[in-house]
Structure formats: structure tokens, C-alpha cells
MMTF fields as JSON, N, C-alpha, C and O atoms, coordinates in Angstrom:
{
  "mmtfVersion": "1.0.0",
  "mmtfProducer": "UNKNOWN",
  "numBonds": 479,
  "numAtoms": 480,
  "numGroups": 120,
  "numChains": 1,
  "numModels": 1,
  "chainsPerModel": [1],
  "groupsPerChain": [120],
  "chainIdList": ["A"],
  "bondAtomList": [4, 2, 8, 6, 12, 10, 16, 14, 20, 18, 24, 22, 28, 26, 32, 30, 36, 34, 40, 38, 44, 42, 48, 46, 52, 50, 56, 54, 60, 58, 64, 62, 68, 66, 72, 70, 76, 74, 80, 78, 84, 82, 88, 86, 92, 90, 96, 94, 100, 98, 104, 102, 108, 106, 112, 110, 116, 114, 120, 118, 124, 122, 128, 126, 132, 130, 136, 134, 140, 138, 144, 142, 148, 146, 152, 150, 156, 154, 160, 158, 164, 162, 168, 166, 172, 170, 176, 174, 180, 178, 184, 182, 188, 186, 192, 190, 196, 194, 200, 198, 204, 202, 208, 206, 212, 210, 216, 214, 220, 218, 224, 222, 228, 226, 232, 230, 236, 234, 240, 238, 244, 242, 248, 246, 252, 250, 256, 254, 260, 258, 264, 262, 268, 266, 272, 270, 276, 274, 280, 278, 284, 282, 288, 286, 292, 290, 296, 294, 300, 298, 304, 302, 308, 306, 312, 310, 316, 314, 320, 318, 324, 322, 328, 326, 332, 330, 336, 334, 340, 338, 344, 342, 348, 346, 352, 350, 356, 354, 360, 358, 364, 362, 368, 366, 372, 370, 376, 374, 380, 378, 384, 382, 388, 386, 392, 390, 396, 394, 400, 398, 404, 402, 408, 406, 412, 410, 416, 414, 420, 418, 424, 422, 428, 426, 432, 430, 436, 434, 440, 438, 444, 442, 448, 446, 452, 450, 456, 454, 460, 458, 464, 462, 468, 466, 472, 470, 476, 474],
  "bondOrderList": [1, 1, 1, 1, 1, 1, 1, 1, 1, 1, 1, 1, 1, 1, 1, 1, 1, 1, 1, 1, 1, 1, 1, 1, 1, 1, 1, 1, 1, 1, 1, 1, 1, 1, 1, 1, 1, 1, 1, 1, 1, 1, 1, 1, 1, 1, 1, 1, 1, 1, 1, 1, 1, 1, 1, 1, 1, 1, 1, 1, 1, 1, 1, 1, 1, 1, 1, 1, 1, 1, 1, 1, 1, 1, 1, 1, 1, 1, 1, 1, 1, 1, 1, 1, 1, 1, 1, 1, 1, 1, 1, 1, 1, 1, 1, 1, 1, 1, 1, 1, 1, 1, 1, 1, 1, 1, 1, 1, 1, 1, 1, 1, 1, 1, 1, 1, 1, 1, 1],
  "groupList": [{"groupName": "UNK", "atomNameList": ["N", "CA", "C", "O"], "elementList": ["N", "C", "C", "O"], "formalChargeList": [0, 0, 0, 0], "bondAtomList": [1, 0, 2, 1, 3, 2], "bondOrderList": [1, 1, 2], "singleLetterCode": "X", "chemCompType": "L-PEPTIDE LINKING"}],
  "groupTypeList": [0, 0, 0, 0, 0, 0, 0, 0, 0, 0, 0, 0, 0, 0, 0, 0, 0, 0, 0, 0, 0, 0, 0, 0, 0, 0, 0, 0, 0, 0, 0, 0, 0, 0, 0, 0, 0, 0, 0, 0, 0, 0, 0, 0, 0, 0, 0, 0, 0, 0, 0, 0, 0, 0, 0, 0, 0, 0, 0, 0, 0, 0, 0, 0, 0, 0, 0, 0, 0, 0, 0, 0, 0, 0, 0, 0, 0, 0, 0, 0, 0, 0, 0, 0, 0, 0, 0, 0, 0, 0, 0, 0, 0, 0, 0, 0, 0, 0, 0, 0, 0, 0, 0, 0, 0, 0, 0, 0, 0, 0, 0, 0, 0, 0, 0, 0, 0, 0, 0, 0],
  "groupIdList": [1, 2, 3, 4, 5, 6, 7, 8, 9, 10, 11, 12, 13, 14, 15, 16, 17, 18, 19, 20, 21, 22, 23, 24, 25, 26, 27, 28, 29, 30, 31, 32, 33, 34, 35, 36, 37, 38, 39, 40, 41, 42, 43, 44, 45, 46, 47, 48, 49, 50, 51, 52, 53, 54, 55, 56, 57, 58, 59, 60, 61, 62, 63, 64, 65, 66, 67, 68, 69, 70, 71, 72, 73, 74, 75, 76, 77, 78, 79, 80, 81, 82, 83, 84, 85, 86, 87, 88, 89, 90, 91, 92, 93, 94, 95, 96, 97, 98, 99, 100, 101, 102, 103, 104, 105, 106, 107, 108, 109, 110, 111, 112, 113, 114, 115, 116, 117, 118, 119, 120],
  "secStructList": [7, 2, 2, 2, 2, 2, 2, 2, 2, 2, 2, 2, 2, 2, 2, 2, 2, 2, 2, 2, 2, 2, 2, 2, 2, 6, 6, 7, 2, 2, 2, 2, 2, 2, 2, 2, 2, 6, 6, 7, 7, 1, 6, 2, 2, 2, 2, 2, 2, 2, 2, 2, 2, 2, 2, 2, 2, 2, 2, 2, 1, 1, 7, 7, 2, 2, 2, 2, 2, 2, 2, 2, 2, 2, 2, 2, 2, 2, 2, 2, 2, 2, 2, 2, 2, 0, 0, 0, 0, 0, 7, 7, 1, 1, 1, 2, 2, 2, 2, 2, 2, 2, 2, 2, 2, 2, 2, 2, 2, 2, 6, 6, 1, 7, 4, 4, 4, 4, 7, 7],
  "xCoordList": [5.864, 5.434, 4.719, 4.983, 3.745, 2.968, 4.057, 3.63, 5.131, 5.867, 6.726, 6.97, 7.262, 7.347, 6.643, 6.987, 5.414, 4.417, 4.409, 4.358, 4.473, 4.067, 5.435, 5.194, 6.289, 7.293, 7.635, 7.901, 7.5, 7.281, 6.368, 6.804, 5.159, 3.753, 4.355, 3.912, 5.014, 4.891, 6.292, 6.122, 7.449, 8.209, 7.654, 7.762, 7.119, 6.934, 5.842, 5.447, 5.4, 3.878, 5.292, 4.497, 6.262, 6.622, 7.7, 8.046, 7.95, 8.973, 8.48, 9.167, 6.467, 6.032, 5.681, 6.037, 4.67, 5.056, 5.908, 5.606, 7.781, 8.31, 8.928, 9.173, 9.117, 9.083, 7.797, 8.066, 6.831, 5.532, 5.584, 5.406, 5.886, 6.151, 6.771, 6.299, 8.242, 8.838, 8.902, 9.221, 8.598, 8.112, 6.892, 6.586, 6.008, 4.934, 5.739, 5.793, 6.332, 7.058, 8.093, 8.542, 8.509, 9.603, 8.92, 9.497, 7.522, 6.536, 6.966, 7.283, 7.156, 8.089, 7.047, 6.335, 6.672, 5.852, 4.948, 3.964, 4.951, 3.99, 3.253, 2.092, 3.758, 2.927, 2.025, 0.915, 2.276, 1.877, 0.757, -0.297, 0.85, -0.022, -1.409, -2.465, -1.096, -2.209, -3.053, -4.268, -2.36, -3.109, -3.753, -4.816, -3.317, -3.876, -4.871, -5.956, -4.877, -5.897, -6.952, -8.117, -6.523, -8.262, -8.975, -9.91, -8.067, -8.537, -8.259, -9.076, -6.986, -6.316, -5.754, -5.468, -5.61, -3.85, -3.294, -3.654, -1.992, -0.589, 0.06, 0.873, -0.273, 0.371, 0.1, 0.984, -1.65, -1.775, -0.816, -0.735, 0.189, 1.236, 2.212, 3.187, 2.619, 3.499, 2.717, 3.39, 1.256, 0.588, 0.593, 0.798, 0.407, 0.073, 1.624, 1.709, 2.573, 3.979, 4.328, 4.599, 4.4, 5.195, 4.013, 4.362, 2.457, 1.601, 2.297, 3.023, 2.545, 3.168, 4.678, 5.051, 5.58, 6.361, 6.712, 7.759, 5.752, 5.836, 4.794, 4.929, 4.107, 3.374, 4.192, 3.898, 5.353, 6.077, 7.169, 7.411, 7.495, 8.816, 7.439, 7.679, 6.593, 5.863, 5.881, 6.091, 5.562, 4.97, 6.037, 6.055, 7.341, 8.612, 9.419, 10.466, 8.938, 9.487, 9.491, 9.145, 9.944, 9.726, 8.136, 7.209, 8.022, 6.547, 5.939, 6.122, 5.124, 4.46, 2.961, 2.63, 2.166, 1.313, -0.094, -0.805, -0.312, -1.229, -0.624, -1.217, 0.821, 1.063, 0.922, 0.772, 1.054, 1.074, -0.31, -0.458, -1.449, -2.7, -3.078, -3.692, -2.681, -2.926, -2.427, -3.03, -1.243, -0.236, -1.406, -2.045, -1.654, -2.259, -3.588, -4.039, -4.04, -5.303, -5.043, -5.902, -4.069, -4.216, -4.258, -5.021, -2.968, -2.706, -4.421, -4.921, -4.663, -6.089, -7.073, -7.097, -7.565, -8.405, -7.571, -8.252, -6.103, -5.527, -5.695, -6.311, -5.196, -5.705, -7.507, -8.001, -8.122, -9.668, -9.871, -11.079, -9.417, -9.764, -9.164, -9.613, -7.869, -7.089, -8.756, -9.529, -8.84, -9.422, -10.92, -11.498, -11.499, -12.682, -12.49, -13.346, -11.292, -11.014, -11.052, -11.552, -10.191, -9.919, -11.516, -11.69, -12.267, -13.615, -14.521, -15.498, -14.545, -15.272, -14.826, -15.638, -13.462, -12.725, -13.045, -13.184, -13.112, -13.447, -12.231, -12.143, -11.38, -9.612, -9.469, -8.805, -10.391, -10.2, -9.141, -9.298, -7.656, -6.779, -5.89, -6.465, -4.66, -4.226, -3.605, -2.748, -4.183, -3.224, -4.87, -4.787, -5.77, -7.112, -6.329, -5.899, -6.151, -5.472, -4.238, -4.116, -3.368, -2.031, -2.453, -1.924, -3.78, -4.138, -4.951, -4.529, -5.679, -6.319, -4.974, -4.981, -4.045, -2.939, -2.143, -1.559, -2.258, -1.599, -2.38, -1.78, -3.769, -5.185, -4.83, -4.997, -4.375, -4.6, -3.347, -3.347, -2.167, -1.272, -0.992, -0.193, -1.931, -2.008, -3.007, -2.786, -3.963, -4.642, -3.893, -3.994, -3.048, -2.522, -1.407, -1.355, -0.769, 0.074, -0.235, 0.219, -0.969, -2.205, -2.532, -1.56, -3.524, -3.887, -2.647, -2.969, -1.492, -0.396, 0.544, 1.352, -0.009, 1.382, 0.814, -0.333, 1.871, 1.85, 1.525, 1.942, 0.878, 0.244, 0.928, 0.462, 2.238, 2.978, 3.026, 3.341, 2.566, 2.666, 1.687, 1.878, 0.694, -0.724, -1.111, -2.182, 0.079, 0.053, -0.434, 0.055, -1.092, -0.987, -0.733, -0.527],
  "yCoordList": [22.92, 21.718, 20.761, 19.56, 21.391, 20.53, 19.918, 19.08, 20.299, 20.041, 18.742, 17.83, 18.754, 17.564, 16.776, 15.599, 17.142, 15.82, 15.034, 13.805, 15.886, 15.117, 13.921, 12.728, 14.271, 13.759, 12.396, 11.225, 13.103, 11.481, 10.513, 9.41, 10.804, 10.048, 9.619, 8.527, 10.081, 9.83, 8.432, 7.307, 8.837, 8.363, 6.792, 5.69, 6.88, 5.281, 4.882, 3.721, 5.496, 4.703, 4.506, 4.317, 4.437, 4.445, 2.95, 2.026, 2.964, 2.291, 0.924, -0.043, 1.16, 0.368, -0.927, -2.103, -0.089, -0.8, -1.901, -2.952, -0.697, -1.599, -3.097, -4.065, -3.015, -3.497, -5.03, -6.198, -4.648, -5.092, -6.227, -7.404, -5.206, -5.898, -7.13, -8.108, -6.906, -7.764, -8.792, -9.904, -8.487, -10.117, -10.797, -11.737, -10.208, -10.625, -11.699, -12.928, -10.69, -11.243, -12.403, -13.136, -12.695, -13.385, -14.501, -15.553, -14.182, -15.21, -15.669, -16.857, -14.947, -15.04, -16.169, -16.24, -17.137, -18.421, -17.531, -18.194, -16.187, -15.682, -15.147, -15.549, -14.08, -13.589, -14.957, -14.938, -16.083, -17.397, -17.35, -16.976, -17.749, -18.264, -17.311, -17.583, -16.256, -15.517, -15.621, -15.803, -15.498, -15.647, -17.156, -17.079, -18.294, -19.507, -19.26, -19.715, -18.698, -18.756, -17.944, -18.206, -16.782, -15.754, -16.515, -16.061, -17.934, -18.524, -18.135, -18.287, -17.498, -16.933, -18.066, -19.159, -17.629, -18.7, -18.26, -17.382, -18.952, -18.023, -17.295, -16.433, -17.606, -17.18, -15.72, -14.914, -15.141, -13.416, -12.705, -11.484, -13.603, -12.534, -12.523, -12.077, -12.698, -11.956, -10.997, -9.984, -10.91, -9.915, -8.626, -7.5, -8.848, -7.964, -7.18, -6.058, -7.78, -7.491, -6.7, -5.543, -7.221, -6.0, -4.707, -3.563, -5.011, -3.27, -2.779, -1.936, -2.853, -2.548, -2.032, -0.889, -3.119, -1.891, -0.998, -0.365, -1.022, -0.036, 1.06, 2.283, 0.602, 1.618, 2.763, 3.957, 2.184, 2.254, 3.588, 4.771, 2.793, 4.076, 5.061, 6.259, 4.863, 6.192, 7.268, 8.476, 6.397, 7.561, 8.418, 9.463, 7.55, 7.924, 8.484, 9.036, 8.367, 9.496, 10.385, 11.153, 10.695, 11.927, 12.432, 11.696, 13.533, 13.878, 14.324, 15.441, 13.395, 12.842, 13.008, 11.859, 13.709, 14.156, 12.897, 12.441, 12.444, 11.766, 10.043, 8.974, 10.364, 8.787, 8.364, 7.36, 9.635, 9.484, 8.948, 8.146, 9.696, 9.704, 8.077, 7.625, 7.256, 6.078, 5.233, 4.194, 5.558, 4.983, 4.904, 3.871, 6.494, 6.446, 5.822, 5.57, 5.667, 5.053, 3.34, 2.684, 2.732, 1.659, 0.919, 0.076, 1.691, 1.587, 1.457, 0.538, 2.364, 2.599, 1.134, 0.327, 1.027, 0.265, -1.518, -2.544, -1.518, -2.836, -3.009, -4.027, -2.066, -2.191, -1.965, -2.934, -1.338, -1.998, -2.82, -2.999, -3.783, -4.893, -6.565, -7.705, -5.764, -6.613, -6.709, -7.664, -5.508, -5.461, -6.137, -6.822, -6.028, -6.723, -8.321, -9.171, -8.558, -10.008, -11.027, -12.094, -9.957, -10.526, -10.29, -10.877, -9.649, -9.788, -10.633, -11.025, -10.873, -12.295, -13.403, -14.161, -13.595, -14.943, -15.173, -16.164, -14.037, -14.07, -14.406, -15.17, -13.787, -13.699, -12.063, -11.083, -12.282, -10.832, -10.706, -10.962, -10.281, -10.479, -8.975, -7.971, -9.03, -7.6, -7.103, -6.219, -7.851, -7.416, -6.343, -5.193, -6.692, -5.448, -4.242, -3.575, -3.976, -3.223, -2.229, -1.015, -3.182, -2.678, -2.338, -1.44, -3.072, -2.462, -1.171, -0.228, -0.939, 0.382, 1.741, 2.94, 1.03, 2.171, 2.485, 3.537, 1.543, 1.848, 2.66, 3.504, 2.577, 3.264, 4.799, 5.678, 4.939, 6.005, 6.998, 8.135, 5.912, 7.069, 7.348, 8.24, 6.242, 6.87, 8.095, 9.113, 8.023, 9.169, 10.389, 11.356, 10.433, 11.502, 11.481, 12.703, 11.174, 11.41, 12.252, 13.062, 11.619, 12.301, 13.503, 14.254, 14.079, 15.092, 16.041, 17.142, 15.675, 16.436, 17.214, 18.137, 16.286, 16.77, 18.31, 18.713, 18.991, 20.042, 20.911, 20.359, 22.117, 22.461, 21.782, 20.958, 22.506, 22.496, 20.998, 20.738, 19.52, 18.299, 18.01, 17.1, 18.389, 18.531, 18.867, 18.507, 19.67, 20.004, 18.658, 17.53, 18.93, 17.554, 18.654, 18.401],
  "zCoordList": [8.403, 9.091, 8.136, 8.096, 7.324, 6.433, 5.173, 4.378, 5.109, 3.945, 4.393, 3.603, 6.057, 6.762, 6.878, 6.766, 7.142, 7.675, 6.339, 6.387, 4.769, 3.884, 3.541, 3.355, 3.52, 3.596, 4.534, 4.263, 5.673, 6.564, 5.994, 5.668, 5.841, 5.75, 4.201, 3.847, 3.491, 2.062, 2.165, 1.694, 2.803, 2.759, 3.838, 3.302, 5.25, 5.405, 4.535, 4.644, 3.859, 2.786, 1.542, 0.622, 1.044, -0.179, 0.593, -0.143, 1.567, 2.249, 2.837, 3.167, 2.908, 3.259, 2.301, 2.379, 1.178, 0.116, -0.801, -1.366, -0.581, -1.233, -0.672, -1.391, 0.854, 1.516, 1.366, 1.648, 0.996, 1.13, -0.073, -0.389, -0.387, -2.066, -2.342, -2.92, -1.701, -1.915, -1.254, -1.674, -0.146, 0.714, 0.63, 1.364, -0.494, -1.571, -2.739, -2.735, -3.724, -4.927, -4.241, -5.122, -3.077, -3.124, -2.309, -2.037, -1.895, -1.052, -0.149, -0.209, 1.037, 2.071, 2.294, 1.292, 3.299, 4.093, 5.089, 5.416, 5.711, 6.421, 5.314, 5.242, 4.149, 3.235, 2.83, 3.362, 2.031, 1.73, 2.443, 1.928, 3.804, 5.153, 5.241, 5.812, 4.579, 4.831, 3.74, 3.807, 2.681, 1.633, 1.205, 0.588, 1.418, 1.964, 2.867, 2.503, 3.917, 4.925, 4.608, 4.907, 3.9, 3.278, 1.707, 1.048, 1.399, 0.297, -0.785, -1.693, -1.026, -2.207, -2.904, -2.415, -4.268, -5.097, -4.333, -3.549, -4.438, -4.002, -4.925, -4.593, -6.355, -7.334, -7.205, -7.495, -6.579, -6.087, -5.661, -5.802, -4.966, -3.996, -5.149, -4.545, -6.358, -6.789, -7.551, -7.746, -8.184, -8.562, -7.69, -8.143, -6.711, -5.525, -5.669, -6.167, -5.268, -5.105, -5.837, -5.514, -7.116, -8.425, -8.257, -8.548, -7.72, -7.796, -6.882, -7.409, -5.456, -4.223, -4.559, -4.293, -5.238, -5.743, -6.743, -6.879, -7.401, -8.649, -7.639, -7.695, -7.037, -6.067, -5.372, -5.437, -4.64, -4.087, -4.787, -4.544, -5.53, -6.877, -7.187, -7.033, -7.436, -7.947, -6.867, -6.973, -5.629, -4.403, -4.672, -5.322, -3.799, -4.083, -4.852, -4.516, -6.038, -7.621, -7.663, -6.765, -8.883, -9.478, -9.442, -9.105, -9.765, -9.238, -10.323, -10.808, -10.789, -11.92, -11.199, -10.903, -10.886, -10.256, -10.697, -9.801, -12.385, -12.505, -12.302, -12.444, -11.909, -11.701, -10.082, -9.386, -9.976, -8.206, -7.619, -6.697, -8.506, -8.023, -7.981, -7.014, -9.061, -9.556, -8.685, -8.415, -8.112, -6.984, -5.787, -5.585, -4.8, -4.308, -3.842, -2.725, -5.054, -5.531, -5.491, -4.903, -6.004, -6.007, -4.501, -4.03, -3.908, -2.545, -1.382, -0.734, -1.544, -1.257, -1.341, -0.412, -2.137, -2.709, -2.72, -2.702, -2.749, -1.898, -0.546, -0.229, 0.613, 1.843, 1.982, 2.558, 1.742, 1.736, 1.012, 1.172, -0.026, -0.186, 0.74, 0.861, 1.238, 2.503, 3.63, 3.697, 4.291, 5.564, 4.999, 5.843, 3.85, 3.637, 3.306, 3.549, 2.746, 2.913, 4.333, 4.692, 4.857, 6.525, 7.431, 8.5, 7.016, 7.846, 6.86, 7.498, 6.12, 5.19, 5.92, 6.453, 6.008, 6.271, 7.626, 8.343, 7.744, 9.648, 10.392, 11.353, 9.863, 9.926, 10.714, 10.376, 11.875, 12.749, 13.411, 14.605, 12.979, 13.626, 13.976, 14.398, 13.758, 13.58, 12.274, 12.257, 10.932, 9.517, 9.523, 9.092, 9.861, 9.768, 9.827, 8.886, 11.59, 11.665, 11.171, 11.33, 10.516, 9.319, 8.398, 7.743, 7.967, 6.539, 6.862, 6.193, 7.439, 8.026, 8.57, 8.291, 9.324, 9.688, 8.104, 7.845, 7.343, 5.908, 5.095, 4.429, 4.992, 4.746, 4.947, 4.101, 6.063, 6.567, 6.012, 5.541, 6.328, 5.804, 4.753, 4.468, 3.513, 2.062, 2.203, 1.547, 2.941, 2.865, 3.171, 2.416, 4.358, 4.885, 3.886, 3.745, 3.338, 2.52, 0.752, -0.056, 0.933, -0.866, 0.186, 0.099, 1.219, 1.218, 1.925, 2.373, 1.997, 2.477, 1.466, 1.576, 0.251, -0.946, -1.21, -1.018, -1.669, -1.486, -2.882, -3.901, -3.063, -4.174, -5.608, -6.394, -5.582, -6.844, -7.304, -8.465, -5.965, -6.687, -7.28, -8.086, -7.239, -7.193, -9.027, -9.516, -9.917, -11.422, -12.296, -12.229, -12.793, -13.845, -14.808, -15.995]
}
């Protein structure tokens, strides 16, 4: 069961990302809108984009245990810097929320992988 759960949780966090990513890098007009509205450049969303999907191929990779961690980690520390943006701006809306449900399943996904990924 735990070898599933990690798998699911790993696979929509790697899917979410790249996904994430690219409608970052390609600056879709909603990605834009937000980042305009929390007082960003726009030029951030292709920064953001290429971490999200290189984020993304790592989760998803080969299992490179200290690249994963970095993956994990970045992931992390982007959605809490999302949800602390959006409560500064006072932009209480529902991306809080996405970034917290994304929060979570990097967490559940890092504490799901299973010993042998775990080697550095």
C-alpha cells in the first residue's frame, strides 16, 4: 500500500509541477494576472517555470536520492513562499489553498518514498 500511496502522491506532485511550469514559462495571462496582482515582474514566471520543471523530471526520475531531496525541497519552500505572498497581498483567495494542497503532497510524497530511495 505504502509503495502505492508513494507513487500516486509522487506522480500528481511531478505532473503538477510540470504542468505548472509550463504555463509559468509560456506565461499563460492567468499565471501573468497573479503575479501582477501579488506585485511581481512578470519576467519571475519564467524563473519559477524552468524550477517547477526541472522540479518536476527530478521527482519523476531516475532516483537520484540527493537530487530528489533538492526537488522536494525547492517545491516546498515555492508553495510557502506562494501562500505567504498571497496573505501579504491580501490576495485571500483559493491559489492559498493549491499551494497548501501542493505543500502537502510534496510532503506526503518525500515521507512515502521508500527505503532503498532514500540511499545517497
Amino acid at each position: 500500500m505504502t509503495n502505492t500511496s508513494y507513487r500516486v502522491t509522487t506522480g500528481l506532485l511531478g505532473v503538477a509541477m510540470l504542468v505548472g511550469g509550463f504555463t509559468d514559462v509560456t506565461r499563460q495571462p492567468a499565471n501573468v494576472q497573479v503575479l501582477v496582482r501579488l506585485g511581481y515582474p512578470v519576467y519571475l514566471a519564467t524563473i519559477l517555470g524552468i524550477g517547477k520543471i526541472l522540479a518536476g523530471i527530478a521527482v519523476l526520475g531516475p532516483p537520484w536520492p540527493r537530487l530528489k531531496e533538492w526537488a522536494y525541497a525547492g517545491i516546498f519552500f515555492n508553495m510557502a513562499g506562494a501562500i505567504w505572498s498571497h496573505i501579504a497581498a491580501g490576495a485571500i483567495d483559493w491559489h492559498i489553498g493549491a499551494a497548501a494542497g501542493l505543500m502537502g503532497l510534496t510532503l506526503a510524497s518525500w515521507g512515502l518514498q521508500p527505503a532503498s530511495a532514500l540511499r545517497v
